[in-house]
Every structure is written in C-alpha cells, then in structure tokens.
C-alpha positions as MATLAB code, in Angstrom:
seq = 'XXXXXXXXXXXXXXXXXXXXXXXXXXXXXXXXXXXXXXXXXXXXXXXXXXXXXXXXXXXXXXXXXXXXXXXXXXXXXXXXXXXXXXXXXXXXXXXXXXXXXXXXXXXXXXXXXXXXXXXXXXXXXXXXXXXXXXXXXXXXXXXXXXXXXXXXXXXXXXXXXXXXXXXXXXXXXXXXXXXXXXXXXXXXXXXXXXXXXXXXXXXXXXXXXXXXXXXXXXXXXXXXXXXXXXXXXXXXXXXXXXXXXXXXXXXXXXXXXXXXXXXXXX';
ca = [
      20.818  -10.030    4.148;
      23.287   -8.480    1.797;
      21.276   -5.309    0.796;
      22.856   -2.051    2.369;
      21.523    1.391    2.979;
      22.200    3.730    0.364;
      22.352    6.481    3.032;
      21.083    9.267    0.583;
      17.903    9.472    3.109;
      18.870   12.580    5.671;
      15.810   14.987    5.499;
      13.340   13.387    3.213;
      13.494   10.733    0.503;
      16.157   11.591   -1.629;
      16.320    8.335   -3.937;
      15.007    8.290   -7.407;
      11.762    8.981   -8.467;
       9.293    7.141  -11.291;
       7.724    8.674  -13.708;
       4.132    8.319  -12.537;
       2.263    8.977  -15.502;
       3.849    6.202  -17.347;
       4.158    3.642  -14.636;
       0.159    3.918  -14.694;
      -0.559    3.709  -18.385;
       1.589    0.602  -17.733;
      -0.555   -0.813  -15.007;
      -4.290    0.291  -16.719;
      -2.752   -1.486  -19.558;
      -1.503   -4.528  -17.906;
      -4.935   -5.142  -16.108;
      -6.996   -4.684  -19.367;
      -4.807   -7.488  -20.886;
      -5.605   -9.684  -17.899;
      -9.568   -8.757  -17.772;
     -10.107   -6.363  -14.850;
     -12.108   -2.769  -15.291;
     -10.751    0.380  -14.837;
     -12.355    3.353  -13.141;
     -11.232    6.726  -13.365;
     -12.592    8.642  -10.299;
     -13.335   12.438  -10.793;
     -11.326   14.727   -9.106;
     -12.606   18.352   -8.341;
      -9.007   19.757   -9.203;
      -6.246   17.598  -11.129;
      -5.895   14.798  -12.500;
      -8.886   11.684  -12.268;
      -7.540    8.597   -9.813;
      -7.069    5.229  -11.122;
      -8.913    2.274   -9.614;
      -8.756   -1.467  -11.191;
     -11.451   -4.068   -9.908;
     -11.887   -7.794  -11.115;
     -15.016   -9.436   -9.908;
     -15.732  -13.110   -9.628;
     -19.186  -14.889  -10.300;
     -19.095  -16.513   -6.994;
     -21.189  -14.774   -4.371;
     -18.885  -16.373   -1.946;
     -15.806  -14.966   -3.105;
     -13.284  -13.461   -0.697;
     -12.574   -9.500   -1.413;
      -9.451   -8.004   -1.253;
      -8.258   -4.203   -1.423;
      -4.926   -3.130   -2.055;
      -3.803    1.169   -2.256;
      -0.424    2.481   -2.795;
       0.713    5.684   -3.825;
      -0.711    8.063   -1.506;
       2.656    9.798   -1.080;
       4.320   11.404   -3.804;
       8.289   10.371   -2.180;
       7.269    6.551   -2.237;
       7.358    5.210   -5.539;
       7.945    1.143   -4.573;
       4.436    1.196   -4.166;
       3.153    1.796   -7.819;
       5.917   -0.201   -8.639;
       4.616   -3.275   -6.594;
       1.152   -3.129   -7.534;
       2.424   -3.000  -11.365;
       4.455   -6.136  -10.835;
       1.264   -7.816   -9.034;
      -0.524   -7.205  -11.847;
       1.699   -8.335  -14.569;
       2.400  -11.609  -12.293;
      -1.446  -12.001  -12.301;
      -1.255  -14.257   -9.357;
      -4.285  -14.158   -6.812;
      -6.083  -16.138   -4.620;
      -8.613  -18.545   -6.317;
     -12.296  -17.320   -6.028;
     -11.148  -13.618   -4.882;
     -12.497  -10.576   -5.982;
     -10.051   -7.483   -6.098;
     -10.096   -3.721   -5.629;
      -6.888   -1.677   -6.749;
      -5.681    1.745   -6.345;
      -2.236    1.979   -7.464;
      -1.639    5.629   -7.252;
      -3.891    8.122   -4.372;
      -1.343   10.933   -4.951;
      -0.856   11.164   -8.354;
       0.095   14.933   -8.850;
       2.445   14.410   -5.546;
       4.732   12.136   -7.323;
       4.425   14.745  -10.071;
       5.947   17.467   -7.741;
       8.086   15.152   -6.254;
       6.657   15.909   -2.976;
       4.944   13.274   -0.111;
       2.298   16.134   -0.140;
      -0.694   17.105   -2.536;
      -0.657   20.246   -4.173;
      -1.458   22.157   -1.358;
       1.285   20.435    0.716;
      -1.334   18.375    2.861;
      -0.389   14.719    3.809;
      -3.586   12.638    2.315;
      -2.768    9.786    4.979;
      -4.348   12.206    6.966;
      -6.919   13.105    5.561;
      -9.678   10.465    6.120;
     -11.103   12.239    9.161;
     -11.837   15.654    8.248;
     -12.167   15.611    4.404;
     -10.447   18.427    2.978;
      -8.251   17.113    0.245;
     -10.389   16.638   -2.771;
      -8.499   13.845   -4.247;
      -9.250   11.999   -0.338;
     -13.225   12.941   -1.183;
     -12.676   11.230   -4.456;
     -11.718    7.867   -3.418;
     -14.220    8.001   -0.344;
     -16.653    8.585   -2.765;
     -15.828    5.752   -4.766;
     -15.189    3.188   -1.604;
     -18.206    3.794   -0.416;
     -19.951    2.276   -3.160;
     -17.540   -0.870   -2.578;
     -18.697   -3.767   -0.863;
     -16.940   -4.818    2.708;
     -13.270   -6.439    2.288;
     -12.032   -9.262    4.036;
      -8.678   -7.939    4.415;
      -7.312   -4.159    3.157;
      -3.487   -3.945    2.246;
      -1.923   -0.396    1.963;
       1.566    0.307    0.614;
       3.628    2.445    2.256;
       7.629    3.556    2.195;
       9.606    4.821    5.241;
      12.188    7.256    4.336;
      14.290    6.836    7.595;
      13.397    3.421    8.573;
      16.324    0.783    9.232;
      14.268   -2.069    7.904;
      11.119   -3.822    6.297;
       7.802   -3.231    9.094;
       4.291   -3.703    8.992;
       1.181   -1.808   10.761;
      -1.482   -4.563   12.090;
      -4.833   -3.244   12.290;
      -6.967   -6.643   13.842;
      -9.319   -5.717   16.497;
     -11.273   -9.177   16.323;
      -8.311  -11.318   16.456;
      -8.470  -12.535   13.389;
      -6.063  -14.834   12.076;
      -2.737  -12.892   11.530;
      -0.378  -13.142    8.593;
       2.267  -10.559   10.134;
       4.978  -12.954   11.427;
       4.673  -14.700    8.125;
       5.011  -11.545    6.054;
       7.569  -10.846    8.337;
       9.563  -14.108    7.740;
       9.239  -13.965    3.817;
      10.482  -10.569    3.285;
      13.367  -11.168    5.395;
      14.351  -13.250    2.059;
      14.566  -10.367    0.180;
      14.516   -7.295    2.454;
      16.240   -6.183    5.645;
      13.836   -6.059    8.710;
      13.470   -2.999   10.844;
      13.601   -5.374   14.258;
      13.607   -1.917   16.646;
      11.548   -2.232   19.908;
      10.488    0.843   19.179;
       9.029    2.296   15.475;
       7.717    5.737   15.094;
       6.739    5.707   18.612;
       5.198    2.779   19.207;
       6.179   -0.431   20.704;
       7.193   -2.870   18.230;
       7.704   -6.631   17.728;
      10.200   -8.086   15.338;
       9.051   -5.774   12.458;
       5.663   -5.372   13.509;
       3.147   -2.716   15.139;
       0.086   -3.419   16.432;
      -1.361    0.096   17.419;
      -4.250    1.264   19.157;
      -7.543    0.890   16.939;
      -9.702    2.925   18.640;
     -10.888    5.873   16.363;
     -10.792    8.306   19.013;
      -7.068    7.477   19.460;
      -6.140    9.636   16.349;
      -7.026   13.590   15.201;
      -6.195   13.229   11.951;
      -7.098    8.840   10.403;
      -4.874    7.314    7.785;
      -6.266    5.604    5.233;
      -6.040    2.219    7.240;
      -8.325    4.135   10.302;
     -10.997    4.712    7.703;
     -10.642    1.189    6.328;
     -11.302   -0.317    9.290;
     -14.199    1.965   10.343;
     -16.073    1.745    7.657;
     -15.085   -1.410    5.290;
     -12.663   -3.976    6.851;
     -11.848   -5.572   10.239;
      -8.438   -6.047    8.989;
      -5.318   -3.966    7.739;
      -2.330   -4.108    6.598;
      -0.056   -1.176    6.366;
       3.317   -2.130    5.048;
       6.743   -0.185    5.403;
       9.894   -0.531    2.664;
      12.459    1.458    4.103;
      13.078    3.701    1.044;
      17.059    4.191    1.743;
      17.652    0.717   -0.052;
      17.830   -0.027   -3.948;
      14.455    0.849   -5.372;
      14.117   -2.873   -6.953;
      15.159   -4.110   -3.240;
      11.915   -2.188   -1.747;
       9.464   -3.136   -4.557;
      10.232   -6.693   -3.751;
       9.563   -6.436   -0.322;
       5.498   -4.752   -0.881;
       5.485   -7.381   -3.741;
       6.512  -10.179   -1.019;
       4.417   -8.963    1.374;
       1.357   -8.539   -0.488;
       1.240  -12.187   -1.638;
       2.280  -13.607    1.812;
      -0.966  -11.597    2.968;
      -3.075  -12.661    0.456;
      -1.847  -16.180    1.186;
      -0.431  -17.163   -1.781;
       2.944  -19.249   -1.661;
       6.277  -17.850   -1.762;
       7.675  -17.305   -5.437;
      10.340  -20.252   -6.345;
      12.662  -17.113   -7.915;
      13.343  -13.919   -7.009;
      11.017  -10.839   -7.206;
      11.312   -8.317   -9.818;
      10.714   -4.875  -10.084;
];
C-alpha cells in the first residue's frame, strides 16, 4: 500500500475539516433524487438531525442501519455515507436506515465534542446529551436491524480496524472487510488497539453491557435493536479521499455487495 501518513495527527485530528452544512444538503438531496425520505429529528437545543430511510414492499426484506458523524474531528464519515448514496448501490430486497451526521454542531466547532464538550459515543447509557435523546427517540420507533454499521475515524491509529460486536456467532464479514480495504487503505495489524487484543485489524470486545460505564452507540445497538455491529476505524492521519474510501469499502463489503471494478471516490 502506497498511501503514507500525513503525520499532522499529534494531539487531536489536525487534518482538514468539511463543511458540514453543505456536505448534508448534498446528501438530503442526493437521496430525494434516488427515492428515500428524510426525517429531521427535533433537537431540544441546535440544530434538527438528519435521518434518510428507504423502505421496501417486501415484508421479508433485510434491514440495514448505517450512522456516521457522531464526532465533530471525523469528517470521512459524512463523506462515505454521501458517496453511498450517490453510488445508490444496495443489497436487493433491503430496507435502509441512515444517519449521516449525529454531531452536527461538533463538526461546526471543529471539535469531537458537542457543545458542551461531551463525547456523544458515550452517551447511550445515561442520556444527557440532547442531541443522543433525539436519535434514541427516533430509533426506538425503528424496527430491529439485521446488521448496524457505524462510522468512525481514529486520529492516532496506524491503520484501517474494525470493532465486531456478534454475540450469537453470526456469520462474520470482518476478515473480508478486512481484506478489501487493504486495496485501498493501510491496515492497523497491531496485536493490541486501544487496549484490547486485536486480530489482523480487528476487535472483538466484550459485549456484555455491564462491561462499560458509559455505551457507545454500538452498546445501545446491540441492546436494544441488533445482534450485530460494526464499528469501523479510518485512521484519520492519511489523505481524506484515502479514508473515505476505506468506510465506503467497508460498508459495501458488510452489506455484501461485490467489490467495485474501479477505484472509490470521495
């Protein structure tokens, strides 16, 4: 793999930022063109959140959730979900539930945080972040989803990873996802990735709830709407169009659609 570090990452993400706003009016667009709804879901404080949902006559049809944005210092992850939905490629017979941006007045302030500087992927425990209360509001009117997706950067990771959530043993997509990003990302391939044990780019943590104080997004997923989730990792000291490809890559390879006969855009 050719792709280098930038090595601007030292305290924090220091790469370049998106303009939020517009990157959304891009995706609400994008999705009306292609037939899915749009939901804006009421915030106490701030601005609304966006959530996209396409819905398939078939009462058979698998379901599918995809988030990004929930920190305001990753912005591969609106990114991604814009290019999934211009690329309009899904499984057949799937009905899909988008958030593209949980943070949105963090990538405003350029900050991982909310306004009030707390981390929403930790939030879904102890509900104190109103835009968190927002989109539990709203999931909780969702129906169960096969499999949950959740885009994520790491501002000091070496490589590509992925977080495994799978306490029935379902059938597993990591290795693959693993395999096909490796064509257009660096792995991170450490035994050993923010403290947990680690197998050629992927964790498999605990998924006990008791485990954690504070859940993720991902803990509440699995308690309450999924048996399995996804948390992917760009490693946000590489070229922005380098990490959007790799959340692009490894949303498809999760979703089970074949690998793209070109290379992924931004």
């Amino acid at each position: 793999m050719a792709v280098q570090r930038l090595g601007l990452n030292h305290h924090g993400y220091a790469g370049e930022p998106i303009d939020s706003e517009a990157v959304l009016r891009e995706i609400r667009d994008a999705a009306l063109a292609r037939g899915w709804r749009t939901h804006e879901l009421p915030v106490e404080a701030g601005p609304g959140l966006l959530a996209l949902t396409r819905s398939s006559a078939d009462s058979l049809a698998r379901r599918f959730y995809i988030s990004s944005g929930i920190h305001g210092d990753e912005p591969a992850g609106p990114l991604a979900v814009r290019q999934l939905v211009l690329d309009d490629e899904w499984p057949a017979n799937s009905e899909l539930w988008l958030c593209p941006c949980l943070n949105p007045m963090g990538f405003q302030l350029r900050q991982r945080e909310n306004p009030l500087k707390l981390d929403l992927n930790r939030q879904y425990r102890h509900l104190v972040a109103v835009e968190t209360r927002a989109h539990i509001a709203w999931l909780e009117r969702q129906p169960s989803f096969e499999v949950a997706i959740c885009l994520h950067e790491d501002w000091e990771s070496q490589g590509f990873y992925l977080y495994e959530l799978n306490p029935d043993g379902r059938p597993s997509h990591a290795e693959e996802v693993i395999r096909r990003v490796a064509e257009v990302c660096p792995i991170d391939r450490s035994p050993v990735i923010e403290g947990r044990e680690a197998q050629e780019g992927v964790v498999r943590p605990s998924t006990d709830p008791a485990s954690r104080t504070d859940w993720p997004e991902a803990f509440w997923l699995l308690t309450h709407k999924t048996r399995h989730c996804y948390t992917v990792e760009a490693p946000s000291d590489f070229p922005l169009p380098t990490r959007v490809g790799a959340l692009v890559t490894a949303t498809k390879a999760i979703l089970g659609l074949p690998a793209p006969t070109g290379g992924v855009g931004e």
